[in-house]
N, C-alpha and C positions, 0 to 999 in steps of 0.2 A: 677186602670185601668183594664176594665175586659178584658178577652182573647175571641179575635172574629177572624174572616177569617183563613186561612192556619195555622196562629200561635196558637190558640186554639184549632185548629183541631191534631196537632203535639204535643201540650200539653198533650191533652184529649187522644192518643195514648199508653200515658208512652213512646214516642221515645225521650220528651227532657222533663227535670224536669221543667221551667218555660220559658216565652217568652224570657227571655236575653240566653238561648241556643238557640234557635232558628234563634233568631238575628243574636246573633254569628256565629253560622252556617251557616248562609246566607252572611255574610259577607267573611267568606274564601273563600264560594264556589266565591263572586263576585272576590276574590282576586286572586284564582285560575286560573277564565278564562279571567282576564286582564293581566294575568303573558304570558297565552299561546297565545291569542292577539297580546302582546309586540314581543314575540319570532317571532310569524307568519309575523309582518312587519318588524320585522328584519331581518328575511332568505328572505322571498318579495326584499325585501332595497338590499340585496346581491347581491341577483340573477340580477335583474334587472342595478346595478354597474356590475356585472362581464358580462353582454349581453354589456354593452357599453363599457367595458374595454377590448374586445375583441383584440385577437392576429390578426384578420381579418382587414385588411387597411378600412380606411371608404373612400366612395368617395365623391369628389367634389361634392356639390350642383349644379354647374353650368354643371357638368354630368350628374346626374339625371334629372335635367330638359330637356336639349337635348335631351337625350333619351325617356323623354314620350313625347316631343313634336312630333318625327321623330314618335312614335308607334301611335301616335295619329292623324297624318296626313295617316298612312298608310288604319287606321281604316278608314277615312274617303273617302278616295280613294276608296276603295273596295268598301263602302255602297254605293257609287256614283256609280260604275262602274253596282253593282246591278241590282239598278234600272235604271239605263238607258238601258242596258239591259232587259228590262221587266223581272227580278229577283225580289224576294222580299225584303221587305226593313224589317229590323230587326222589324218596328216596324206592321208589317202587317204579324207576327209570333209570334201570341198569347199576344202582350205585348202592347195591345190596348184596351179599352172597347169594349164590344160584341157589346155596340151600333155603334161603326165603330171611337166613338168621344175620340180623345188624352188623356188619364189620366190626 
């Protein structure tokens, strides 16, 4: 088997006596950074248990929903109130095509 790519070039160096150092080499290094990997979804996997394992009460779904419904009527209140007002309407504040036509 002759020594071509990366591996013959590390040979032809005198950095590694034949291609199975090389190999070899390449294989700790893979074993290395699956080790640090492993660790990284595991403090991940922690942290993220320890955000939902919180000392802080969670609230009712059926709270959260009330509440963006009420912020979300409020929002719509005002942008009415806007434009009937001859105010502008959020969307006649840059967040329109220049052609005048609704994204």
């Amino acid at each position: 088997m002759g020594k071509t790519g990366q591996t013959g070039s590390e040979v032809a160096t005198g950095r590694f006596r034949d291609a199975t150092e090389v190999v070899a080499a390449g294989l700790r290094l893979l074993e290395d950074r699956l080790a640090v990997e492993s660790e990284y979804r595991d403090a991940l996997l922690d942290s993220l248990l320890a955000a939902f394992d919180g000392s802080r009460p969670g609230v009712p779904a059926k709270v959260v929903f009330d509440r963006l419904d009420e912020r979300h009527a409020r929002r719509v209140e005002l942008e009415l109130s806007r434009v009937v007002s001859g105010g502008t309407s959020w969307m006649d504040q840059g967040n329109s095509a220049k052609s005048g036509d609704p994204l």
